[in-house]
C-alpha positions in Angstrom: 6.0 11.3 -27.8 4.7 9.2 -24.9 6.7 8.8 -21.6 7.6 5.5 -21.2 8.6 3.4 -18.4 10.9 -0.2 -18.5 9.8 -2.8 -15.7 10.2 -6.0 -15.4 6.5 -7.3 -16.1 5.8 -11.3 -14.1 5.0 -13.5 -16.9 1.8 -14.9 -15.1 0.8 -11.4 -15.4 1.6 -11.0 -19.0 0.0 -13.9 -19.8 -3.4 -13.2 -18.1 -3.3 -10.2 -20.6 -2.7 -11.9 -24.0 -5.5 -14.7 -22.9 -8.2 -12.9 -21.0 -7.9 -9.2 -21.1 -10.4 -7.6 -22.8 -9.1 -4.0 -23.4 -12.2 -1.0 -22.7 -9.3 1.8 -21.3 -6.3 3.2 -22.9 -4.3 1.6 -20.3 -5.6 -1.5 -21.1 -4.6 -1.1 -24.7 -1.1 -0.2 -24.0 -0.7 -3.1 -21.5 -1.9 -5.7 -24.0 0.2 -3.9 -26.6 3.1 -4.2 -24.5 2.6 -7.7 -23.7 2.4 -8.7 -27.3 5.8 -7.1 -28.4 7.1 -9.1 -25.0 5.8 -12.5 -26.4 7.5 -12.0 -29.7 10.8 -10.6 -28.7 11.1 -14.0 -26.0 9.4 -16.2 -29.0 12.4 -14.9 -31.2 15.0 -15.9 -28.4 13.6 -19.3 -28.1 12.3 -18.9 -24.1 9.4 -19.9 -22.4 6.7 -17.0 -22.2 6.4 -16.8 -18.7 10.3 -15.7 -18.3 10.9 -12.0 -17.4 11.7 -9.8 -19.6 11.1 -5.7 -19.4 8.2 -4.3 -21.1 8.1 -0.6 -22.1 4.8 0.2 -20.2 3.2 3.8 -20.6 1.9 5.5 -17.0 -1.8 3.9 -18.4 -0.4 0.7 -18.8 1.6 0.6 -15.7 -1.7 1.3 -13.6 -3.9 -0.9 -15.6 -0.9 -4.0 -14.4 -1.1 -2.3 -10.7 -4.9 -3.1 -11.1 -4.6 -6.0 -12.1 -1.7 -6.8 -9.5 -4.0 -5.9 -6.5 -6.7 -8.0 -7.8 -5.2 -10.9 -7.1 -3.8 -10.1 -3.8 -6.6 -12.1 -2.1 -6.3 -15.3 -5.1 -5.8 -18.6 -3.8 -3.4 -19.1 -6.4 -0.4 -19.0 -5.3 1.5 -18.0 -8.7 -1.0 -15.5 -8.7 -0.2 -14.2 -5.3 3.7 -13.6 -5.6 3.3 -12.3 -9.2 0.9 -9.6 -7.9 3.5 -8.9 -5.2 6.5 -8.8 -7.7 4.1 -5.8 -9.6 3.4 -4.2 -6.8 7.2 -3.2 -6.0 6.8 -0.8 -9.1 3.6 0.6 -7.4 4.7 3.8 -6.5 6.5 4.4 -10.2 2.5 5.1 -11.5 1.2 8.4 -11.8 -2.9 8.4 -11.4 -4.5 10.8 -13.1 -6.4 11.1 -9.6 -4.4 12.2 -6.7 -6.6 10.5 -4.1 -5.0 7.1 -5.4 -1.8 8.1 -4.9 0.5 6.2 -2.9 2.6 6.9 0.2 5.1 4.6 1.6 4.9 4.6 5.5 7.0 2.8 8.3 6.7 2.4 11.7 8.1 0.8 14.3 6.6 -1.2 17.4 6.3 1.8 19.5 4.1 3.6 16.9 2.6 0.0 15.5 1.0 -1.6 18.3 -1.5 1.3 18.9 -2.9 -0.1 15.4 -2.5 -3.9 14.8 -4.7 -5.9 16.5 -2.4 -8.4 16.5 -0.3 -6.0 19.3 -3.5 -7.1 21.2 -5.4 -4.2 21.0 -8.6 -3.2 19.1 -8.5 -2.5 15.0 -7.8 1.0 14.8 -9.3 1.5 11.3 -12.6 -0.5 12.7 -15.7 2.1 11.9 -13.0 4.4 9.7 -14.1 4.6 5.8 -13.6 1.7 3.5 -10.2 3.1 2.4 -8.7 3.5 5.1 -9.6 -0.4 6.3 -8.6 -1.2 2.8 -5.2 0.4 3.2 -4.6 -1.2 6.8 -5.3 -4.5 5.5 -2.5 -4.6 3.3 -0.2 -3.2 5.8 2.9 -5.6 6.5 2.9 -6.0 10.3 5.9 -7.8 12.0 7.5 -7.8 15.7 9.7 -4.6 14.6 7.0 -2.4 13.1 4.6 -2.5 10.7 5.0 -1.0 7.1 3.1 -0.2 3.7 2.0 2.4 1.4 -1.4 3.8 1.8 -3.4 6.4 0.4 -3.7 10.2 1.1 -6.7 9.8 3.5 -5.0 6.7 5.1 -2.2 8.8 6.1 -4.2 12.0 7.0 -6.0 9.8 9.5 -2.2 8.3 10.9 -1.5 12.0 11.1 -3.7 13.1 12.8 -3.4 10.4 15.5 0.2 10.3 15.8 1.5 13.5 15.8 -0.3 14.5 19.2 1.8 11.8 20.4 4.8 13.1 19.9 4.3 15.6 22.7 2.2 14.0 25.0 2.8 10.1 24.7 4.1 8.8 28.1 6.5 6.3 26.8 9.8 8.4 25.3 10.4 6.3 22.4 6.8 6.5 21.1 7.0 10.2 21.6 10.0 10.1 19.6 9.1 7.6 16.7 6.1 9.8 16.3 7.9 13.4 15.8 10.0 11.4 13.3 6.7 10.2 11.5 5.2 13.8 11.7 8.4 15.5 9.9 8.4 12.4 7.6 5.3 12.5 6.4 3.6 15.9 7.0 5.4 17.7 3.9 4.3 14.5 1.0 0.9 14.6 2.8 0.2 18.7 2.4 1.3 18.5 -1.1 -0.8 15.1 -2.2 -3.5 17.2 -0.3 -3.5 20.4 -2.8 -3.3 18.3 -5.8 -6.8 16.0 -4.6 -8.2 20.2 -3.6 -7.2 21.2 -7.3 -8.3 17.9 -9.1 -12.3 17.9 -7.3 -12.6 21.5 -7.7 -11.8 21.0 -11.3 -13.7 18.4 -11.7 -16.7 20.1 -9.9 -16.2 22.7 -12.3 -16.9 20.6 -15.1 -19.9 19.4 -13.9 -21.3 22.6 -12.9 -23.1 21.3 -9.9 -25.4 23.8 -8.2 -23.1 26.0 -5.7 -25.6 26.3 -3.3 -26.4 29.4 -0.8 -23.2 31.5 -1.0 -21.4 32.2 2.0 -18.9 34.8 2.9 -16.0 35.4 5.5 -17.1 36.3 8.2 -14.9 37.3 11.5 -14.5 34.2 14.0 -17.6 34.2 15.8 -19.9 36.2 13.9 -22.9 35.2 12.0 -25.6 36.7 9.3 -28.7 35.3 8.9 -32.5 36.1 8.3 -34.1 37.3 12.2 -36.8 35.0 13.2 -39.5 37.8 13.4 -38.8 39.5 10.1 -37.1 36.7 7.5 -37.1 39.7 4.5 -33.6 41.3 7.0 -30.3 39.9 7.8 -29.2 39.8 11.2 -26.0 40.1 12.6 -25.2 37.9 15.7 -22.1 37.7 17.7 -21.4 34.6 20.4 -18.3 36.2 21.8 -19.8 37.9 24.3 -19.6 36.4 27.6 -20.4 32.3 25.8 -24.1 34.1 24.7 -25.2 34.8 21.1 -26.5 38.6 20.7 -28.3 40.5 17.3 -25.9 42.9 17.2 -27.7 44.4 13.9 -29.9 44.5 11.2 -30.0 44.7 7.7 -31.8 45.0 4.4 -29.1 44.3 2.2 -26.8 41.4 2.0 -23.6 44.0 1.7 -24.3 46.1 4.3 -25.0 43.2 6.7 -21.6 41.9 5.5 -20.0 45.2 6.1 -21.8 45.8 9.4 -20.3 42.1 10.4 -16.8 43.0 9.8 -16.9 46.4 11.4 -18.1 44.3 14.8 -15.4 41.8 14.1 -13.1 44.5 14.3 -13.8 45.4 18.0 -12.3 42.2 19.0 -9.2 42.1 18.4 -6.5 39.7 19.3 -9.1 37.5 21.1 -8.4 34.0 20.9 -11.8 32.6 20.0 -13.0 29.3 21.4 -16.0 26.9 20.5 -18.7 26.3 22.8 -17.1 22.3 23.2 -13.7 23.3 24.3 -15.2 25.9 26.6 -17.1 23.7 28.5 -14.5 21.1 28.7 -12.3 24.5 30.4 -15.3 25.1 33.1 -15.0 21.6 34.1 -11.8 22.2 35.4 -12.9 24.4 38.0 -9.7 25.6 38.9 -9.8 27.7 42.3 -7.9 31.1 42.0 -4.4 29.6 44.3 -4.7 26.6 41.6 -4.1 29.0 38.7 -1.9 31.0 40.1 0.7 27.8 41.0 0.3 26.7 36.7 1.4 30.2 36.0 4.6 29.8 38.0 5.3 26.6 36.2 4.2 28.0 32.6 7.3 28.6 30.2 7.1 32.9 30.5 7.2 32.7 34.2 10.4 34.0 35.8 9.9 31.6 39.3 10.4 28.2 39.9 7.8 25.5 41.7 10.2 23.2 43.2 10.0 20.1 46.0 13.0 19.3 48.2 13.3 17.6 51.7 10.9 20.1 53.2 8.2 20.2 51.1 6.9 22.1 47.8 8.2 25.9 47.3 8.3 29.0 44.8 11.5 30.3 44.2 13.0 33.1 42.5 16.5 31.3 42.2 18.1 32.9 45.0 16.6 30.6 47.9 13.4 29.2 49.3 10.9 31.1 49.1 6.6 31.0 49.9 6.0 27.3 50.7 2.9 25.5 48.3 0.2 23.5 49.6 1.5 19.6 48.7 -2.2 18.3 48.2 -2.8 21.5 45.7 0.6 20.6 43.7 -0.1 16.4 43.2 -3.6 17.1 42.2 -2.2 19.3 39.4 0.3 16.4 39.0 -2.1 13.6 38.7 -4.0 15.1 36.6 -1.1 15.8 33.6 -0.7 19.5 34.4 2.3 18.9 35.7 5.5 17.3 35.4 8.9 17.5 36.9 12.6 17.0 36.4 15.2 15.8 39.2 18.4 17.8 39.5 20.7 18.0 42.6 18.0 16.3 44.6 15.5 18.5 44.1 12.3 18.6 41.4 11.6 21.2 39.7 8.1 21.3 38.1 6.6 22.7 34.9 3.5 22.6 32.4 2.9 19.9 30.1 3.0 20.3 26.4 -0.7 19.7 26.7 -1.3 21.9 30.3 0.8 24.9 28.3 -2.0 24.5 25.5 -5.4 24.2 27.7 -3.5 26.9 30.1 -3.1 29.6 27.4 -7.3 28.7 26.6 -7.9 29.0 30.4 -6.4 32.3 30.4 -8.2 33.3 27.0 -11.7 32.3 28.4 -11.1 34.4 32.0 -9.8 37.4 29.5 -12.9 37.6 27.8 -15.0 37.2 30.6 -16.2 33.8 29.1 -14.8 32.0 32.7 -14.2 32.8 36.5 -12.0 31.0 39.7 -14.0 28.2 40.8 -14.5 29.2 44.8 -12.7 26.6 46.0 -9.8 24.3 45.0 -11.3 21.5 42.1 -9.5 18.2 43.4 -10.2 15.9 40.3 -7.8 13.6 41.4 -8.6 10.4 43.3 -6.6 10.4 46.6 -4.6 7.1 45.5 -3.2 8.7 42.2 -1.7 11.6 44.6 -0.5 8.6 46.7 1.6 7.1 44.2 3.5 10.2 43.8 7.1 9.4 45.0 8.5 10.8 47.9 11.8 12.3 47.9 14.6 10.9 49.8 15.8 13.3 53.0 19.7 12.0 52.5 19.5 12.6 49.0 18.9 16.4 48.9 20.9 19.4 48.1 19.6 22.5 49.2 20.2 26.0 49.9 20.5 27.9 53.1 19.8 31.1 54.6 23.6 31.2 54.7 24.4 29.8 51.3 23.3 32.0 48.6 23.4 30.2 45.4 25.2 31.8 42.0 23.2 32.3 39.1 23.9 28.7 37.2 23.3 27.0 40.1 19.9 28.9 40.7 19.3 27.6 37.0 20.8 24.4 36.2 20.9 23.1 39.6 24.7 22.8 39.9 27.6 25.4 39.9 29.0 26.7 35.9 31.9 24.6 36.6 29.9 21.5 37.2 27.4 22.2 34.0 30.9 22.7 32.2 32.9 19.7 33.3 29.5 17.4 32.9 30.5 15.3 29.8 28.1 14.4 27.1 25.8 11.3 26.9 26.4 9.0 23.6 24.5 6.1 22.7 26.8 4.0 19.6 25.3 1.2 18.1 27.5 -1.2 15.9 25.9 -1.3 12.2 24.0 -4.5 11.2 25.1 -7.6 9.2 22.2 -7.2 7.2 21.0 -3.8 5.1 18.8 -3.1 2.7 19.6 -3.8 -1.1 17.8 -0.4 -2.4 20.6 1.2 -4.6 21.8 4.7 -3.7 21.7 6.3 -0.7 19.6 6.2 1.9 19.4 6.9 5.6 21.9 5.0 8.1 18.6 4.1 9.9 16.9 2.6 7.5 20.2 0.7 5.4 20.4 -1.3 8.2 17.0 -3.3 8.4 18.2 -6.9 10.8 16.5 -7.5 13.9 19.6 -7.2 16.0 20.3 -3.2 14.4 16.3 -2.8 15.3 16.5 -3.8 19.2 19.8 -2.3 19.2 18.2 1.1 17.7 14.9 0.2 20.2 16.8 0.1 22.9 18.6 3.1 22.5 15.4 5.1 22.1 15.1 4.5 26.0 18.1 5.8 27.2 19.7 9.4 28.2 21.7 11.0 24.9 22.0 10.9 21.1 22.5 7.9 19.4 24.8 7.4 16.4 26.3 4.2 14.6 29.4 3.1 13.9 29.9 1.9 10.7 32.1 -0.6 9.5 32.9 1.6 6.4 31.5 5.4 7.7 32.9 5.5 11.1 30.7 7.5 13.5 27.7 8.8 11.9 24.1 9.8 13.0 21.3 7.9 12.1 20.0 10.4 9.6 23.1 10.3 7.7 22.8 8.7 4.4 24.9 6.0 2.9 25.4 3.8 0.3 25.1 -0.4 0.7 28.1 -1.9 1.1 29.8 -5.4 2.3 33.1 -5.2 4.7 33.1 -5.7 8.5 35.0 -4.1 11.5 38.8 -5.2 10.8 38.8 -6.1 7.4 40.3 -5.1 4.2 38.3 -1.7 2.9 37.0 -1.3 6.6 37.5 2.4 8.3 40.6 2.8 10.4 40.5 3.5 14.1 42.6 6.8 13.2 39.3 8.0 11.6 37.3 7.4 13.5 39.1 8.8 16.8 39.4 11.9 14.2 35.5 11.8 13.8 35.0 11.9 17.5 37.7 14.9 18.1 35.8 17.0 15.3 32.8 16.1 17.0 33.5 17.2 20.4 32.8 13.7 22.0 36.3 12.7 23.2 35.2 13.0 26.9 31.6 11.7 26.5 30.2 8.8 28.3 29.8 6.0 26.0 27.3 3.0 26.0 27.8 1.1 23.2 25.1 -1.3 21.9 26.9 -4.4 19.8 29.4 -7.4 20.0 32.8 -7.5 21.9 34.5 -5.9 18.7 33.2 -3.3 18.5 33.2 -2.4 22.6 36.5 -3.1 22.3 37.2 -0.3 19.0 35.2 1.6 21.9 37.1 1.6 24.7 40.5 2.5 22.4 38.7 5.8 21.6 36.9 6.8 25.3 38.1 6.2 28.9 34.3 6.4 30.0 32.3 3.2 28.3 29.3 0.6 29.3 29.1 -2.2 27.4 25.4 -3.7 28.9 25.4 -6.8 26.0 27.0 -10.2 26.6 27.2 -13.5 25.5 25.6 -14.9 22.1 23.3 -12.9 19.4 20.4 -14.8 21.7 21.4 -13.4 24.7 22.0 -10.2 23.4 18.5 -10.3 21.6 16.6 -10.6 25.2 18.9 -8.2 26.9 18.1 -5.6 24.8 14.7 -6.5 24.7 15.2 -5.8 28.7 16.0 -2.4 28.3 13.3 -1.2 25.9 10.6 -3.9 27.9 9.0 -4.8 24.9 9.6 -8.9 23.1 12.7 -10.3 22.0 13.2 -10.6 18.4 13.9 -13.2 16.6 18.2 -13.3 15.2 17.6 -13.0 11.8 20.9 -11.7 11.0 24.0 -11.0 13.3 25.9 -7.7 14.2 29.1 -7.3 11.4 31.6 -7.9 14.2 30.1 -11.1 14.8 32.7 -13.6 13.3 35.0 -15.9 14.2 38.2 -15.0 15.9 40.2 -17.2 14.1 38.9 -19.4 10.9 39.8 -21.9 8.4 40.3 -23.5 4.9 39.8 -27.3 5.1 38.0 -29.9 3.8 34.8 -30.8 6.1 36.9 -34.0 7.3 39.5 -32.0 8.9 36.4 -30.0 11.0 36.1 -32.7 14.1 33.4 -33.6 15.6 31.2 -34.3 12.8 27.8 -36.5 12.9 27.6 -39.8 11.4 24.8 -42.3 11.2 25.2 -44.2 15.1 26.2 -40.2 16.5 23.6 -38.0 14.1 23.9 -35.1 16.4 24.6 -31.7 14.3 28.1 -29.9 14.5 27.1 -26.2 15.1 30.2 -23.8 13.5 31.0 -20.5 11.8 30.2 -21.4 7.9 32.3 -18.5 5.8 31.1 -20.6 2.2 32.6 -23.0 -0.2 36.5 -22.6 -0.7 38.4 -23.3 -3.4 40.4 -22.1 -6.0 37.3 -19.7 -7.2 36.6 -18.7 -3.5 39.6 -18.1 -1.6 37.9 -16.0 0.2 35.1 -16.5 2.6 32.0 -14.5 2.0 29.5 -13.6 4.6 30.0 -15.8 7.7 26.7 -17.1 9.4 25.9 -19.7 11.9 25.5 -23.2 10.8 25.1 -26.4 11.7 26.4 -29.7 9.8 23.9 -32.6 9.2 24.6 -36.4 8.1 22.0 -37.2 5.4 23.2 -40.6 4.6 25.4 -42.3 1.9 28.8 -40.4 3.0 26.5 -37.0 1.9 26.2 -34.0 4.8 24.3 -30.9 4.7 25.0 -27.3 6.2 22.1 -25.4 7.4 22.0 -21.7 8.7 21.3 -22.8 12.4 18.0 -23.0 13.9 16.3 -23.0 10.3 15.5 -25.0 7.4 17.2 -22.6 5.0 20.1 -25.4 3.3 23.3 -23.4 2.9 25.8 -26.2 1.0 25.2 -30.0 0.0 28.8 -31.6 0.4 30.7 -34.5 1.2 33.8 -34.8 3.6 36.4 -34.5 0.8 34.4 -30.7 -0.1 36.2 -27.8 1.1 35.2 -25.2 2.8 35.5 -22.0 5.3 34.9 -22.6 8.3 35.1 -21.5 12.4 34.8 -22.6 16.0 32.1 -22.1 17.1 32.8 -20.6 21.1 28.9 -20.1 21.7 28.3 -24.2 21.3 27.6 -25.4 25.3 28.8 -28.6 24.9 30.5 -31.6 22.3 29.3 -34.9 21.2 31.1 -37.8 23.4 33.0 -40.0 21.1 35.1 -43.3 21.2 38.5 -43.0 19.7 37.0 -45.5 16.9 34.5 -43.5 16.5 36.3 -39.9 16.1 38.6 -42.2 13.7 35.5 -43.4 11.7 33.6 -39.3 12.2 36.6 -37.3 11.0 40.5 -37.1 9.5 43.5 -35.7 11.8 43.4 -31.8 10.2 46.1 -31.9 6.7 47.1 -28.4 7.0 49.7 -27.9 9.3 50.6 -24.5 11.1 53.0 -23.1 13.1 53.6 -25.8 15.8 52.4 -24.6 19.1 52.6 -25.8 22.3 49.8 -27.9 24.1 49.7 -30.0 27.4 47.7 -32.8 28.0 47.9 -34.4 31.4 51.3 -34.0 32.6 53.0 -34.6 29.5 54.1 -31.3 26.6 53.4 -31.6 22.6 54.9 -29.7 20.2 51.9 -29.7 17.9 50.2 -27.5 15.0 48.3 -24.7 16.2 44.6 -25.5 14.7 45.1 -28.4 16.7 44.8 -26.3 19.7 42.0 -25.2 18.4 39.8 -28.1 18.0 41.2 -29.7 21.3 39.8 -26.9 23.4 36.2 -27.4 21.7 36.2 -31.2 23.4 36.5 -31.6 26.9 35.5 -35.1 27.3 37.7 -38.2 28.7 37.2 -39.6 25.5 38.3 -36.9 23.6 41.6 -36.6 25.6 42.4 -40.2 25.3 42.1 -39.5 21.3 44.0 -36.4 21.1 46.9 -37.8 23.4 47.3 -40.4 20.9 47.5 -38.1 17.8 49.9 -36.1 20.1 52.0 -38.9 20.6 51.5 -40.0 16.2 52.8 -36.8 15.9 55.6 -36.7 18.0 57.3 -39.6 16.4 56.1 -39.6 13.0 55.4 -36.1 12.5 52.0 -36.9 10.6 
């Protein structure tokens, strides 16, 4: 029986198939098929045809509706355009029977995307590529966070093969990070797309018996057969590993013997590292001098010195003292020029190779081995005299160094600092508090990729920047790490289903972080769950989402996002269920400024509750009628009137209150109707015993004219207790 598949099939797309599809495939068939059975099964029902309903699609029929969908991509239609987006969710649910059309979904964010959007400002990166690659980059989905899609097997061959260099040699850290994480992400899907596409065009070459051509056997690295130039009717064996020139090394009559005569000269080569003619000429354009080499060995990873820099100047050392100074001009060329790089501990540097000086320094080494290279006969300074200028200069008061008389113990001739110091150093922890907003996809999936808000992805871009591991903590999980995965879910620091602070000071004790040093990246909940759990804590964010939104984007100096959503502590400190009279403050048709609050939802007997609470802002439309948009947008949250009830909060972010009359408050908005626990408030020189959300919304107006009104409901309520 025939797999099937259920998805939910657009009805502009359904009925495109019953009215102009002209089945000449199998998949075709099935798809019209399907859509028929649809059309009668909503005909039955007494629906429209174009409402969704599931078809049961074969794999033919799903890609013959993936076709379809991608057609229209580029219609001007724009029914046409969202239905074709709707199919393509399902897009990586069809099997092709050719493995080259395969699908992989890739992500990346804006350290890894603005080397190929040339909206970043910078040239197309699939310009001159083939036409499927450019195809595949087109329909990228590019943002200020990233840029994300699914692309075919050569598409992300091609990323590959640009990004994963990166992830040892790109000079900004969080690049170099995002693109190991794209590497092990993508490396394993790739390899295995790759030996299905081998198997399918060898197959399919097979069938079609195409001419093989001259045959061509393996052959050791460097070695070659083919006819001599003065007698074509022999096979000659040639050898370019000998000191960069080819040689004849024999000659044959017969194919086999040249073949066996070509191994058997392979075999006196053994272990050599064989390198092309390109590569070896790059190596000779070095033209390191003998002293030059000498100082990459003591920085490469087997050496057992150490080239370090403190007040005096540059040094070897074996890690008991100084030892032979090195010439400064001879270290910053090597510098300048990416050999070299250095770390700073107790005041002094300490210098090694490169990722990519370790690689071209094991070639160097290889070519002078074989013969196939030689010290240049002086020192190669490639470096302009400016770039070894801008190498910073160590500070005299700063150093730490030791003396004849002061013979350093082993950890501190390794670390830099005495055991006890490397001991007591506590660890570095980046947390950043969980998003408001997370990704609907059911299951479980990575912490890092649940959370999908702009204020989670500065948080998380800014942490990529700084010393130590990052982790989140989770409204629900506690302290977890980003690759942790978790299910969706809908409670916030504090509230009912939320983790306790028990857990998670149990998390950290298990973890061994109760003495680290803490940064935390989120609102003033969750710095404050913080600092109940560590002595040691930075909190660098302040103010509003908006403020916190261009901090971060300070620390990872790239643009501020837009706050699409809000961190989950940010809510209002204290909130209410009244009816939008009893807010204050509100706009009316001669005062039609909006009334920026927490909105928590309609309330009511069905919603006693709030929901999810977001910014708003309250809008007079006219006729008694007042709308509640999420603030700074369009998007209309709740149509109401002032007799409507709903949750609501203070605001404490708003700068500043409309200035009303008495009259006019009296005309705006109603003394509040729920009464709390009286508190008490003073106003001028005179003490009310008065409910507490009064309180509340007196401290939100500090205007003469609000005083005057609130010291006459003070004074209402003091004698007639309404």
């Amino acid at each position: 029986m025939t797999k099937t598949i259920t998805l939910p099939v657009p009805g502009q797309i359904r009925r495109h198939v019953l009215k102009n599809l002209a089945p000449k495939t199998k998949g075709e068939r099935d798809l019209l098929d399907a859509s028929r059975d649809g059309a009668a099964e909503l005909e039955a029902k007494g629906m429209n045809s174009l409402n969704t309903i599931d078809l049961h699609l074969t794999n033919d029929a799903v890609g013959s509706a993936i076709d379809i969908a991608r057609g229209w991509l580029a219609s001007d239609n724009g029914n046409d355009v969202m239905a074709a987006k709707s199919m393509l969710k399902f897009e990586l649910e069809y099997e092709p029977d050719d493995p080259r059309e395969i699908r992989h979904e890739v992500k990346m964010p804006k350290s890894l995307a603005v080397h190929f959007k040339p909206t970043y400002g910078q040239q197309p990166w699939a310009e001159g590529k083939s036409e499927v690659i450019q195809a595949d980059m087109d329909r990228m989905s590019w943002s200020t966070s990233g840029g994300r899609g699914r692309v075919r097997a050569e598409t992300l061959g091609a990323l590959l093969d640009t990004i994963t260099p990166w992830a040892d040699s790109h000079p900004q850290a969080a690049a170099a990070r995002a693109a190991r994480k794209f590497a092990e992400t993508h490396t394993e899907p790739y390899e295995k797309t790759t030996r299905l596409i081998n198997g399918y065009v060898e197959g399919d070459e097979g069938d079609q018996a195409p001419d093989p051509g001259p045959w061509k056997p393996d052959l050791p690295k460097g070695v070659s057969i083919r006819p001599t130039s003065d007698r074509p009717e022999t096979f000659g064996v040639f050898c370019s590993r000998h000191e960069g020139a080819e040689i004849l090394i024999s000659e044959h009559e017969d194919m086999g013997y040249a073949i066996a005569g070509a191994n058997a000269h392979g075999a006196e080569h053994p272990n050599v590292t064989f390198i092309p003619e390109e590569e070896l000429a790059a190596l000779r354009g070095f033209a390191f001098s003998e002293a030059q080499i000498a100082l990459l060995g003591v920085a490469g990873e087997s050496s057992t010195l150490d080239l370090i820099e403190d007040a005096k100047g540059f040094y070897v050392s074996d890690g008991w003292g100084r030892g032979k100074p090195a010439n400064r001009t001879r270290v910053l060329d090597l510098w300048a020029r990416g050999w070299l790089m250095y770390s700073l501990r107790d005041g002094r540097r300490y210098f090694r190779l490169t990722p990519s000086g370790t690689a071209h320094f094991k070639q160097w080494q290889a070519a002078r081995d074989q013969g196939l290279i030689d010290y240049a006969t002086k020192d190669g300074l490639n470096s302009a005299k400016e770039q070894r200028e801008a190498y910073p200069r160590l500070m005299a008061e700063a150093q730490v160094q030791a003396t004849d008389d002061e013979t350093p113990d082993f950890m501190e001739a390794v670390h830099g600092r005495g055991e006890a110091a490397v001991e007591a150093e506590p660890k570095r922890l980046v947390v950043v508090a969980c998003g408001g907003k997370k990704s609907g996809m059911l299951g479980k999936i990575r912490a890092d990729e649940r959370y999908i808000g702009n204020y989670f992805t500065a948080c998380l871009m800014a942490s990529e920047v700084m010393d130590g591991a990052t982790m989140v903590l989770s409204a629900k999980y506690g302290l977890i790490p980003l690759s942790e995965e978790i299910e969706n879910y809908d409670v916030t620091l504090g509230s009912k289903g939320s983790i306790r602070l028990a857990a998670v000071k149990r998390q950290v004790e298990e973890l061994g972080l109760t003495d680290a040093r803490v940064t935390v990246l989120g609102g003033a909940r969750y710095v404050k769950a913080a600092r109940q759990i560590w002595v040691d804590v930075e909190a660098p964010l302040t103010g509003g989402i908006g403020q916190q939104l261009k901090q971060l984007a300070g620390i990872y100096e790239g643009e501020a996002l837009a706050p699409d959503d809000a961190p989950e502590d940010d809510v209002p400190e204290r909130f209410y269920q009244t009816k939008l009279q009893e807010v204050g403050y509100l706009p009316s048709r001669h005062k039609p400024k909006p009334r920026q609050l927490w909105f928590g939802g309609k309330a009511g007997r069905f919603n006693p509750e709030p929901g999810g609470w977001v910014r708003a802002e309250v809008t007079y439309t006219g006729e008694g009628k007042y709308a509640i948009y999420r603030l700074g947008t369009s998007e209309e949250l709740l149509s109401c009137t002032l007799r409507s009830l709903i949750h609501w909060g203070p605001l404490n972010e708003q700068t500043s209150e409309p200035t009303q009359s008495p009259d006019e408050s009296r005309e705006a908005e109603a003394a509040p109707a729920s009464v709390e626990p009286a508190a008490k408030s003073t106003i001028g020189d005179q003490l009310y015993e008065v409910p507490e959300n009064w309180i509340e919304l007196a401290e939100e107006g500090d205007t003469e004219a609000a005083r005057r009104y609130w010291t006459r409901r003070c004074e209402e309520w003091r004698l007639t207790g309404k």
